[in-house]
C-alpha positions as CSV (number, residue, x, y, z in Angstrom):
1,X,191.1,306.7,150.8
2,X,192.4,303.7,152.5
3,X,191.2,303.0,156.3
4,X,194.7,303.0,158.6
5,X,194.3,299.9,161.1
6,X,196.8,299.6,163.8
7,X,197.8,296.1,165.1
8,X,200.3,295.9,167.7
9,X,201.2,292.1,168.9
10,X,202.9,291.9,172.7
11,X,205.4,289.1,171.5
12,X,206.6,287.6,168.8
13,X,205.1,283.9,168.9
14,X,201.8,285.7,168.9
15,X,202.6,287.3,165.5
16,X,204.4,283.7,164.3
17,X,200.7,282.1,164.8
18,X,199.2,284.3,163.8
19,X,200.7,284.8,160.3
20,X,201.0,281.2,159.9
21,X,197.5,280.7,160.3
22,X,196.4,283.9,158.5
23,X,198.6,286.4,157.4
24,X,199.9,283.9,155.3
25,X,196.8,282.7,153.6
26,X,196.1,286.6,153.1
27,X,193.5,286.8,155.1
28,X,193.2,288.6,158.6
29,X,190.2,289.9,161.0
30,X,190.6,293.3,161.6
31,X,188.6,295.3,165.0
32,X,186.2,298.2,163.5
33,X,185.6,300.3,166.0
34,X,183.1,302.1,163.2
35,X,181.7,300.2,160.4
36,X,183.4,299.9,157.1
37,X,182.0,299.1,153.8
38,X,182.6,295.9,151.8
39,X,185.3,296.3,149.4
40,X,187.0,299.7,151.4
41,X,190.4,299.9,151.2
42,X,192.7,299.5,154.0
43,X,196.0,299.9,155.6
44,X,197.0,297.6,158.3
45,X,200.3,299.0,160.3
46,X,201.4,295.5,161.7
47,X,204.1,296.5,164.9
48,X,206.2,293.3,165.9
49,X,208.6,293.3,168.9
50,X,212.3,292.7,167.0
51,X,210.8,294.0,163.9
52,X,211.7,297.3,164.3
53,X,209.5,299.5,162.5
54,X,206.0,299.8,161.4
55,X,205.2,297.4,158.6
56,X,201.9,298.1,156.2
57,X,200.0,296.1,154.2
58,X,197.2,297.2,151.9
59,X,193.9,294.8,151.9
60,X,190.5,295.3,151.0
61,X,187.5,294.4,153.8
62,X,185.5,291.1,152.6
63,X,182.3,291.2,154.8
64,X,182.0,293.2,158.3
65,X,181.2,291.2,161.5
66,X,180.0,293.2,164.5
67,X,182.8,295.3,165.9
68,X,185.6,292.9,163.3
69,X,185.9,292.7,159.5
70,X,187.5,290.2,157.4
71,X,190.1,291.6,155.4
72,X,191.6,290.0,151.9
73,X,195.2,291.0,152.0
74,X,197.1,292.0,149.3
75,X,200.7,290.1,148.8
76,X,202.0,292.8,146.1
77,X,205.4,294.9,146.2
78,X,208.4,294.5,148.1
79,X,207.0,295.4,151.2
80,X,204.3,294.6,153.0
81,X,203.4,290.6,153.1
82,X,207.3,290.3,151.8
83,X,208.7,291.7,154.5
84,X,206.5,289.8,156.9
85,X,207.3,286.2,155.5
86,X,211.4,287.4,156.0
87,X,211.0,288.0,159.3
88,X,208.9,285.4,160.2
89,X,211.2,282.7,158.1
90,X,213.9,284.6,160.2
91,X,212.8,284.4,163.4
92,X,212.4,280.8,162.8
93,X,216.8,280.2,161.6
94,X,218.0,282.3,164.9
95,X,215.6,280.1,167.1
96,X,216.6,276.5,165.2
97,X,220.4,277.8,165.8
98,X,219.8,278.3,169.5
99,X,218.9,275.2,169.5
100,X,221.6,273.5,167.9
101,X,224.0,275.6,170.3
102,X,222.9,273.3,172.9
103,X,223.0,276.1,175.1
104,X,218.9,275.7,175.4
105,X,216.1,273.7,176.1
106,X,212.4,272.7,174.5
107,X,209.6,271.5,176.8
108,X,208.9,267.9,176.2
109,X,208.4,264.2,177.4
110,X,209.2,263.4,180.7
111,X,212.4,261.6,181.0
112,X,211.8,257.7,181.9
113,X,210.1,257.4,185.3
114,X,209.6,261.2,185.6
115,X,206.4,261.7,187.8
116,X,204.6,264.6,188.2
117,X,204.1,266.4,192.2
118,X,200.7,267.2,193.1
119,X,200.0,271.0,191.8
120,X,199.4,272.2,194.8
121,X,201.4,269.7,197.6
122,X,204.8,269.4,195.5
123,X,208.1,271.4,196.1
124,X,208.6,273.9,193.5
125,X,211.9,273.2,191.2
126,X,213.9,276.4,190.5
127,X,212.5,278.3,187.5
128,X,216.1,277.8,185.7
129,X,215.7,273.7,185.9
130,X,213.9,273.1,182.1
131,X,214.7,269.3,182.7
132,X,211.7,269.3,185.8
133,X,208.2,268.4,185.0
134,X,206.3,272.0,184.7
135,X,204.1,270.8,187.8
136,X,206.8,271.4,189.4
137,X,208.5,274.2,187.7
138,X,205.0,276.5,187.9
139,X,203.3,278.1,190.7
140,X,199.8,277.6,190.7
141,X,196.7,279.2,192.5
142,X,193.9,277.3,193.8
143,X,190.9,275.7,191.4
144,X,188.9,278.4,189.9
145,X,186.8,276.3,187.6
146,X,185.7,272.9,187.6
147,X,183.4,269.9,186.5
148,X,183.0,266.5,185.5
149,X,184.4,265.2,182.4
150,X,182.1,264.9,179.3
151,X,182.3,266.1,176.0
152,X,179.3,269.0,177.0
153,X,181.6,269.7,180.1
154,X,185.3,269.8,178.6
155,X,183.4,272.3,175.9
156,X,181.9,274.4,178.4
157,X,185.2,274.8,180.4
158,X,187.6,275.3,177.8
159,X,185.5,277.6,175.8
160,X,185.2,279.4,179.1
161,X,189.0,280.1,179.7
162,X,189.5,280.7,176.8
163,X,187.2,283.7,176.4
164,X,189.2,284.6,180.1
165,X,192.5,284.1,177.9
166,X,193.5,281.8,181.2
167,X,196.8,280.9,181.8
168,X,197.6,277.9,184.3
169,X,197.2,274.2,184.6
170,X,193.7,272.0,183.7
171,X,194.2,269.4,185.7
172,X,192.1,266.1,184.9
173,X,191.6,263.0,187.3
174,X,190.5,259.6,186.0
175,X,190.8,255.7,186.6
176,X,193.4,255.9,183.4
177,X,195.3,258.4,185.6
178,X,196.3,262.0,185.6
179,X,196.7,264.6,183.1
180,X,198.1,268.0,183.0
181,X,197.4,270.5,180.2
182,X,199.3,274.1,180.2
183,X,197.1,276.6,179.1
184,X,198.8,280.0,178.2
185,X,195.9,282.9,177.0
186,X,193.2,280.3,177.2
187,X,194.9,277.8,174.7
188,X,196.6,274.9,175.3
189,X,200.3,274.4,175.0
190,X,201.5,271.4,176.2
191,X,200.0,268.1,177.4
192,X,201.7,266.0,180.7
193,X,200.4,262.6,181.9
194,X,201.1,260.5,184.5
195,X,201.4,257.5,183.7
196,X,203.1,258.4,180.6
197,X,200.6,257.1,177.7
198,X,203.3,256.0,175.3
199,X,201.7,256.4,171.7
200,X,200.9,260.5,172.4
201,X,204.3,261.1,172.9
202,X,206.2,263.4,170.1
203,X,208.4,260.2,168.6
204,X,205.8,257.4,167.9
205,X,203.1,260.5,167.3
206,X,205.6,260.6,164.2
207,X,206.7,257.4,163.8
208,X,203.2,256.5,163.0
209,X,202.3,259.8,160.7
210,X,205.3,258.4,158.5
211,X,207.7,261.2,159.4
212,X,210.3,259.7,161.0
213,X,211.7,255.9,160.9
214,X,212.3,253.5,163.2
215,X,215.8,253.9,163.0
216,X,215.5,257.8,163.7
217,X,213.2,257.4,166.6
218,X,215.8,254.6,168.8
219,X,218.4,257.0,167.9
220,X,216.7,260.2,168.9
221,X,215.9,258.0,172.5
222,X,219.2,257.0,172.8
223,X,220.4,261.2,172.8
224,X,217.4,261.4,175.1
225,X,218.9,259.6,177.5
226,X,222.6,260.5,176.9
227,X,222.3,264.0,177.4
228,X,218.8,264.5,178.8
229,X,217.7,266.7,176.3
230,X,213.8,266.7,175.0
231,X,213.1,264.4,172.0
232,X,212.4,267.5,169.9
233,X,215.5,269.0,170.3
234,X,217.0,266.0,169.4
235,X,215.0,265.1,166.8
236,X,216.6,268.3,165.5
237,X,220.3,267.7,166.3
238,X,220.1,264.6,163.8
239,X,218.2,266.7,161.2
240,X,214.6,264.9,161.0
241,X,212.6,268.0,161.8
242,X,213.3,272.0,161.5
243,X,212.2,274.2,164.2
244,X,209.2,275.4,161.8
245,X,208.2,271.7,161.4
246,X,208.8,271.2,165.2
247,X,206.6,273.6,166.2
248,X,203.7,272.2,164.0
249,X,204.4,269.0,165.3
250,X,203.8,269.9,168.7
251,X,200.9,271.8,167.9
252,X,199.6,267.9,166.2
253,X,200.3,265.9,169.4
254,X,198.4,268.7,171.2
255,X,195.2,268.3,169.3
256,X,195.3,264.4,169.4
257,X,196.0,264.4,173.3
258,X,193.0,266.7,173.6
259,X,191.2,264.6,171.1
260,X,191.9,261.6,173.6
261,X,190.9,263.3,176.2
262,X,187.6,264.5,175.2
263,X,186.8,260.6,174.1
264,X,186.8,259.8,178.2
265,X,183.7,258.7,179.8
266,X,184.6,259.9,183.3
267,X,186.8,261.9,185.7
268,X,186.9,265.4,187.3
269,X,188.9,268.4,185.6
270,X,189.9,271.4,187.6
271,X,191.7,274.2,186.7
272,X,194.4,276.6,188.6
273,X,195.9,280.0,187.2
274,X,199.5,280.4,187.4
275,X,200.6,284.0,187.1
276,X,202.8,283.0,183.7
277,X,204.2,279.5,182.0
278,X,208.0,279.1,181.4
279,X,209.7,280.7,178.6
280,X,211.4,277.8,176.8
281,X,207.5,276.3,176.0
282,X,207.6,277.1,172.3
283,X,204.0,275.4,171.4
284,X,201.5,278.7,170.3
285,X,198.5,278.5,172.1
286,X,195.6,276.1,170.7
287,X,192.5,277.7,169.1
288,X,190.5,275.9,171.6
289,X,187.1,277.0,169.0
290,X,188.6,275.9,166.0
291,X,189.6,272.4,167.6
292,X,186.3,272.3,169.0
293,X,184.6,273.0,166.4
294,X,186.8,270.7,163.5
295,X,186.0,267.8,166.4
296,X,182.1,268.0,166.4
297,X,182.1,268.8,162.6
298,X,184.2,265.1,162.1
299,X,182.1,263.7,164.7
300,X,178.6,264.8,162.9
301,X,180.1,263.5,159.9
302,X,180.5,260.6,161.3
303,X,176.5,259.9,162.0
304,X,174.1,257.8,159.7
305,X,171.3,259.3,158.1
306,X,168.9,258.6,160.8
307,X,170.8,260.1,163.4
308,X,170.9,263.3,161.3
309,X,167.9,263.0,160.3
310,X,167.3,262.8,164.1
311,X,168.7,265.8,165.1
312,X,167.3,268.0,162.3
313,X,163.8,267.5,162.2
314,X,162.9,269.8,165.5
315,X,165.0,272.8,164.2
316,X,163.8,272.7,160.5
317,X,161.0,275.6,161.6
318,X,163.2,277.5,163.7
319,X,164.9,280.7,162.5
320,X,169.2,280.5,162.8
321,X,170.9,283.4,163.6
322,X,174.7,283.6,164.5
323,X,175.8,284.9,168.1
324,X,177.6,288.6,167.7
325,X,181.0,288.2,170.0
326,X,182.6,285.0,167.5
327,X,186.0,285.7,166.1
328,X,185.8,283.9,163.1
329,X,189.7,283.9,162.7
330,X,189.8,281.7,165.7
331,X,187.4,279.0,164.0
332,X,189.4,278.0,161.4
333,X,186.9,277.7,158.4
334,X,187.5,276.9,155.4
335,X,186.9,279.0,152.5
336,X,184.0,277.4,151.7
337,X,182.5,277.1,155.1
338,X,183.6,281.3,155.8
339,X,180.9,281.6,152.6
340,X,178.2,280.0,154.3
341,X,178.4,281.9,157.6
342,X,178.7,285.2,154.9
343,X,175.2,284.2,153.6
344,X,173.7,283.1,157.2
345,X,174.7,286.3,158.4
346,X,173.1,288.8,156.2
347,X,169.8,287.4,157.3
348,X,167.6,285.1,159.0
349,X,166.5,282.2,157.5
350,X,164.5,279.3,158.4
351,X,166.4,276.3,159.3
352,X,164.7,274.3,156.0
353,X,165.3,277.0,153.5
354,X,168.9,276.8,154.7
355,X,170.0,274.4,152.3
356,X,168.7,276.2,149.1
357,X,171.0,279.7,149.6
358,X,173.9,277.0,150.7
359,X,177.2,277.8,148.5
360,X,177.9,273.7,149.6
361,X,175.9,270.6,148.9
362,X,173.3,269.8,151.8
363,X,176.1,266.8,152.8
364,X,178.5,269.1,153.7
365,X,176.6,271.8,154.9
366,X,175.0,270.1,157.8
367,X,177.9,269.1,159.5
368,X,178.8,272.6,159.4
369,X,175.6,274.1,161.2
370,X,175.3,271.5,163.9
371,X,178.9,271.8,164.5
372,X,178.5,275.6,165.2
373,X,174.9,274.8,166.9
374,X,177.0,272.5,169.3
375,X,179.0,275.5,170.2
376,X,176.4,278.1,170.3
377,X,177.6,279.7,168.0
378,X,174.5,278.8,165.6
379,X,171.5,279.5,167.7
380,X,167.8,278.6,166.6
381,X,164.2,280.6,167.6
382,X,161.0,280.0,167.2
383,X,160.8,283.5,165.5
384,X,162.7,286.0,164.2
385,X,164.0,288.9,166.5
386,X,162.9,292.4,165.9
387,X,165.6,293.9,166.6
388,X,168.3,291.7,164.8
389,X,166.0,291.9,161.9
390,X,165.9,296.0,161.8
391,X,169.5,295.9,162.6
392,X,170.2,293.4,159.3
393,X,168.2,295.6,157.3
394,X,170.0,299.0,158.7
395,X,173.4,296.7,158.0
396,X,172.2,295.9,154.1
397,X,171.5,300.1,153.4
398,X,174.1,301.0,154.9
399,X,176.1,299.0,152.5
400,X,174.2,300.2,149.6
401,X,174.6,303.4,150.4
402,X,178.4,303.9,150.9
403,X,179.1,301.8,147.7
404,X,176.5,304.4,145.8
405,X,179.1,307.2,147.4
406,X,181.3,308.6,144.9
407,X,180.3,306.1,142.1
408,X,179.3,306.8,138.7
409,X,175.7,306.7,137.1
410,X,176.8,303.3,135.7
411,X,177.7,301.7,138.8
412,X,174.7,303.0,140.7
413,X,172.4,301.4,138.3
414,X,174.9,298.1,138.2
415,X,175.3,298.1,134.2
416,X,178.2,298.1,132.6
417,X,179.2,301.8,131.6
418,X,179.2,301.3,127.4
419,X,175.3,299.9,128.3
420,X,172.1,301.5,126.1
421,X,168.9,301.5,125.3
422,X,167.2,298.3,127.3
423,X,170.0,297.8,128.9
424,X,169.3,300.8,130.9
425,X,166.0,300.4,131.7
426,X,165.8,297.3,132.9
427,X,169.3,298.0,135.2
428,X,166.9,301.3,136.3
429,X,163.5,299.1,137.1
430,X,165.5,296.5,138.9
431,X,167.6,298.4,141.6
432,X,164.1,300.8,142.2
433,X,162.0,297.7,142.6
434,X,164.6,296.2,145.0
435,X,164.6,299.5,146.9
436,X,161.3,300.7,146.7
437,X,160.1,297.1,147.9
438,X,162.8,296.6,149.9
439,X,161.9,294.3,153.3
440,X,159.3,293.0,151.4
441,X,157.2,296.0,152.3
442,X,157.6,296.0,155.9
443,X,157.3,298.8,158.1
444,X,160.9,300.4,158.7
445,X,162.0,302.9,161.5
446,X,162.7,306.2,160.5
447,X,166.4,305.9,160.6
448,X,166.3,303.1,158.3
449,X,163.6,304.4,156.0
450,X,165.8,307.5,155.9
451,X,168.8,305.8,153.7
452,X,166.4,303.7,151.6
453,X,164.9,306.4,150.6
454,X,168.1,308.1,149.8
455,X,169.3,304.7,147.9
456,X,165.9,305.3,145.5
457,X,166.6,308.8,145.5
458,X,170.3,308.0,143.7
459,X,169.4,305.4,141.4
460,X,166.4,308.2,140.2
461,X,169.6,310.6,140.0
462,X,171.6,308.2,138.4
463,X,169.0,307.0,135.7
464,X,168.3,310.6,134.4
465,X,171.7,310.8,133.4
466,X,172.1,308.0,131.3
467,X,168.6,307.6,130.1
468,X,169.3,308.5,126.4
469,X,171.6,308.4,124.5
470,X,172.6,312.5,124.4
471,X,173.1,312.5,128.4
472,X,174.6,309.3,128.7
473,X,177.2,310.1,126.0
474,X,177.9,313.5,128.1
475,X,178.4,311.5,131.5
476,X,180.8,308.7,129.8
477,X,183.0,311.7,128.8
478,X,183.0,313.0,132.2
479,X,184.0,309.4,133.7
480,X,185.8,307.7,131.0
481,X,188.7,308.5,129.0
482,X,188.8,309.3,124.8
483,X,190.9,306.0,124.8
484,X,188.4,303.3,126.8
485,X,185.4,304.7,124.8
486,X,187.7,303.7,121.9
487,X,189.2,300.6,123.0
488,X,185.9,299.3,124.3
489,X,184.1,300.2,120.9
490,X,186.8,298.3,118.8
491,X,186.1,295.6,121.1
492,X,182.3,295.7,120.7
493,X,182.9,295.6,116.9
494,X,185.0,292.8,116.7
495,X,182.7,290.6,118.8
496,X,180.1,291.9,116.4
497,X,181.7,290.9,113.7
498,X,182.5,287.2,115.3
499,X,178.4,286.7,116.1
500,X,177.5,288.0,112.3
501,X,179.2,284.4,111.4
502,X,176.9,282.8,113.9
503,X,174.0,284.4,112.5
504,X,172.9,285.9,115.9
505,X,171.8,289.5,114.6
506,X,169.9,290.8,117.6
507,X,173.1,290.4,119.3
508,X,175.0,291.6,115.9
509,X,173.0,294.8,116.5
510,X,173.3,295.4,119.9
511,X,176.8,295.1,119.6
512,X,177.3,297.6,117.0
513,X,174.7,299.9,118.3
514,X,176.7,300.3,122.1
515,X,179.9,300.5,119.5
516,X,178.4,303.4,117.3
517,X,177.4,305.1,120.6
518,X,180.9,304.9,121.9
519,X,182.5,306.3,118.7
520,X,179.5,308.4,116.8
521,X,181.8,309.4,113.9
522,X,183.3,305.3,113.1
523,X,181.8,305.2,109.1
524,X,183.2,301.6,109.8
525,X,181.0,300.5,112.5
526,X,178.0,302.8,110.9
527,X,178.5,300.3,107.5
528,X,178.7,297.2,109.5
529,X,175.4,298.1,111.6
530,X,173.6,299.0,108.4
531,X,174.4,295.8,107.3
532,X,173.1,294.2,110.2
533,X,169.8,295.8,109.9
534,X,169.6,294.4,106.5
535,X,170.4,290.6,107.3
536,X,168.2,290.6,109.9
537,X,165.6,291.9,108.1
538,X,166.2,289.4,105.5
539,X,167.7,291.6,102.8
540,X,170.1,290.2,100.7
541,X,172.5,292.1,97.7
542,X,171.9,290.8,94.4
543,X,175.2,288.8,93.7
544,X,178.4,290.6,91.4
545,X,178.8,288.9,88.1
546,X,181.1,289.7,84.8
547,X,178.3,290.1,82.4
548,X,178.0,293.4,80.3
C-alpha cells in the first residue's frame, strides 16, 4: 500500500523552481518522518496556491537519507506529472502577458548613472517605485553576519544564511567597488553593483552566450531608455526571450556575478535582514550548495596531477562518511554523482578503497569528493565511528527485512521463481552466508542481532519450501498463475531448443528440466529433454535409409 506524503508549497515560484529543477526530471526528496523501504510505493499530494486542488503523483522511494528519501516519480496517466507541467507552463503565459500589458515591472539594471544609497544612511523610495534601486526600495536591519572576503569566508557565510533561509541584503566592500546581492530564503536573487560592471549585465551576459545579436541588444537599450523599463522586459516586448527563458537567464547572470565575486582577493561582506524583498523580483532563489558545490568541483578539475595528488595523499587512510542534515535536492548532482553518494552512504570506506566501489572512473570521481569535502559535507576520521557503524548496519536489516515482508519463497532466496535443483541451493547458501556472517562477524547489539536473526530465520523458511521439486511446485501454484507457469515453460523450451543448435547441452538440459517442472504433463518438452540426455551423453540414432 502506497505511503501518502503531503507537500504543501507557500507560493507559487517556490513550486515553479522546484519542478523545474526536479519535478520535472521525475525526481523529488521527500521528508520521512519514519523510515521507508527502498522501492515502497508512494503518493505525494502536491498543494499549489492557484492550483486549486490536491494534485497526486505516484513514485517509488530510491534510497532513504536520514529524515528524507529520494523518490523516482512516475510521469504516467492524465494526472499527476500532466497536470503539473499545465499549470506550470500556465503560470508561465499569464505572467509573460502581464508583461506585455506594460502595466508591470521586472527587477533589473540600473538605468544609466543610477547609484545605489548607503543600506542603512539612504532615504527609502516608496515600495510602489519598481524603477528605484532595491537599496533604496528595501528596509534593512543592522549587520548580523560578517567577514572578510575569501573563497573559505564567502562559503562559510552563505552556506550559513542559507541554512537560516535569510532574507536581506549581503553587502560587499572592495577597491573594485560595491556590490549588493538580495538574498530571499537564503538564496540569492538578484545582483546590484556600483559602479555598474558592464559585461555582467543581462544584455552583453547574452550577447556573448550567442542569444541575442547585436542588433537586438542596441534596440532593446534604446526601449530602455525610452520608456525606462528593465532590459528584460524589453528584451521580451521585441520577442528575443519568453518569460520561461527570462527567468533562466537571470538565474545565469546570477551564478556568473557570484562566480566573479568569489574570484576577489579582498574586501569585507556584511549582511542585513530585511523583513521581505519586493514582489516584482521574479529570479527563484539560488541553491547557494549546489553553486557552491558545481564551483569547487570545476575548480578541482581544474588542478594538475600533483596538486591532486597533493591534496589526496593525507586522507587516503582516513575513513569518509557523509554529514546527516544535507538535502541532496539542493546539490544538484548529477545522476551519476547521486550514485556515488548512494554507495558512500551505505558504509564507511577508507578513503583509498574509494575508487574501487566508484560507479565513475577515478578522474571524475575525485573532483566529486573533494568538492563535497570542501563543503563538509564529505568528512574524513581517523576511524570509523561506533555508532554510525551500528546505525549502518541497523539501516542495511532493516532493509532486508521489510523487502523479505510479504514476498514469496523465490524472492526471499533472490532466484528467479521457475529456478530448480542448483539453482536453489546455491541462492539458499548465499543469502545464509551473507546473513549468518553478516558484519563480518562483529559483535551486534541486541536490537540489531534481533532482525538478522529474523532475516536467517526467513531465508530457512523460505528454502524449505522450494527445496524439491514436490514443495516448490505446490508454492509456484500458490503465487503464480496456470498461465505464467505456461508461458514461462514455452519460453524455456524455445531457448532450449535455440542452444541445442549451439551444442551447449548442460544448458539444453537445464532449460528443459525448469520447463518440464513448470508443465509436468508437456510429452513435448519430456521428448525434447530425453533427447538432450542422449546428445550429451554422446548417443547418436542410427541414420533412416530406404533399404528393405
Amino acid at each position: 500500500m502506497a505511503v501518502k506524503v503531503p507537500i504543501e508549497y507557500d507560493n507559487v515560484f517556490d513550486f515553479l523552481e522546484d519542478y523545474r529543477a526536479h519535478i520535472s526530471q521525475l525526481r523529488y526528496t521527500i521528508p520521512t518522518p519514519e523510515p521507508l523501504a527502498t522501492g515502497q510505493a508512494v503518493d505525494i499530494q502536491f498543494t499549489v496556491p492557484l492550483l486549486g486542488d490536491v494534485v497526486c503523483v505516484p513514485g517509488r522511494v530510491m534510497q532513504g537519507f536520514g529524515d528524507r528519501a529520494g523518490v523516482q516519480l512516475s510521469d504516467e496517466g492524465d494526472e499527476g506529472i500532466p497536470r503539473l507541467e499545465s499549470f506550470y507552463r500556465f503560470i508561465g503565459q499569464v505572467v509573460g502577458e502581464m508583461l506585455r500589458s506594460g502595466r508591470f515591472k521586472i527587477a533589473g539594471e540600473w538605468g544609466e548613472g543610477a547609484v545605489p544609497a548607503g543600506a542603512m544612511s539612504a532615504p527609502v523610495a516608496s515600495a510602489n517605485d519598481v524603477t528605484a534601486p532595491l537599496s533604496e526600495r528595501v528596509p534593512v536591519g543592522q549587520p548580523t553576519h560578517s567577514g572578510t572576503v575569501s573563497q573559505q569566508g564567502l562559503t562559510e557565510g552563505l552556506i550559513a544564511l542559507y541554512r537560516e533561509r535569510a532574507t536581506g541584503v549581503l553587502e560587499i566592500r572592495s577597491e573594485q567597488g560595491r556590490r549588493l546581492a538580495w538574498l530571499k530564503s537564503g538564496g540569492i536573487v538578484q545582483w546590484e553593483n556600483d559602479p555598474i560592471v558592464e559585461e555582467e549585465c543581462l544584455g552583453v551576459l547574452l550577447a556573448r552566450a550567442g542569444k541575442l545579436t547585436a542588433k537586438q541588444l542596441r534596440e532593446s537599450l534604446l526601449m530602455m531608455n525610452e520608456t525606462g523599463q528593465r532590459q528584460g522586459e524589453c528584451l521580451i516586448e521585441i520577442g528575443v526571450l519568453t518569460f520561461p527563458k527570462l527567468v533562466m537567464s537571470l538565474l545565469t547572470q546570477v551564478e556568473i556575478i557570484t562566480r566573479n565575486v568569489f574570484a576577489m582577493e579582498e574586501g569585507t561582506w556584511s549582511f542585513s535582514p530585511a523583513e521581505r524583498l519586493p514582489s516584482d523580483l521574479i529570479t527563484p532563489p539560488m541553491k547557494t550548495p549546489g553553486f557552491l558545490y558545481a564551483l569547487y568541483k570545476r575548480q578541482i578539475s581544474a588542478l594538475s596531477p600533483d596538486a591532486l595528488e597533493e591534496r589526496l595523499r593525507p586522507r587516503l587512510d582516513q575513513y569518509t562518511t557523509f554529514a546527516t542534515d544535507v538535502n541532496w535536492d539542493d546539490m544538484r548532482l548529477k545522476k551519476d554523482e547521486l550514485g556515488l553518494v548512494n554507495i558512500l552512504g551505505k558504509q564507511s570506506y577508507r578513503f583509498r578503497s574509494v575508487f574501487s566501489v566508484s560507479n565513475m572512473g577515478r578522474a571524475k570521481t575525485i573532483p566529486v569528493l573533494l568538492a563535497l569535502a570542501e563543503l563538509d559535507i564529505l568528512r574524513f576520521t581517523e576511524a570509523e565511528d561506533v555508532d554510525q557503524v551500528e546505525e549502518r548496519w541497523r539501516s542495511q536489516l532493516y532493509e532486508k527485512l521489510s523487502f523479505q515482508t510479504n514476498q514469496n519463497p523465490f524472492e526471499i532466496l533472490e532466484i528467479h521463481w521457475t529456478s530448480q535443483g542448483g539453482q536453489v541451493e546455491q541462492g539458499y547458501e548465499k543469502t545464509r552466508t551473507e546473513y549468518q556472517n553478516f558484519a563480518r562477524g562483529a559483535e551486534l547489539g541486541p536490537e540489531v542481532d534481533k532482525m538478522r536473526n529474523q532475516i536467517v530465520a526467513n531465508i530457512e523458511e523460505a528454502y524449505l519450501a522450494v527445496r524439491d521439486k514436490s514443495t516448490r511446485q505446490k508454492t509456484r501454484k500458490k503465487y503464480y498463475e496456470p498461465q505464467q507457469h505456461e508461458f514461462s515453460a514455452d519460453l524455456l523450451a524455445r531457448q532450449g531448443e535455440m542452444l541445442m543448435v549451439r551444442g551447449k547441452w548442460v544448458e539444453v538440459i537445464d532449460n528443459l528440466e525448469r520447463a518440464l517442472e513448470l508443465t509436468p504433463k508437456s510429452g513435448k518438452i519430456r521428448a525434447l529433454l530425453d533427447k538432450a540426455h542422449k546428445k550429451r551423453a554422446g548417443y547418436s540414432a542410427p541414420p533412416i535409409t530406404n533399404d528393405l
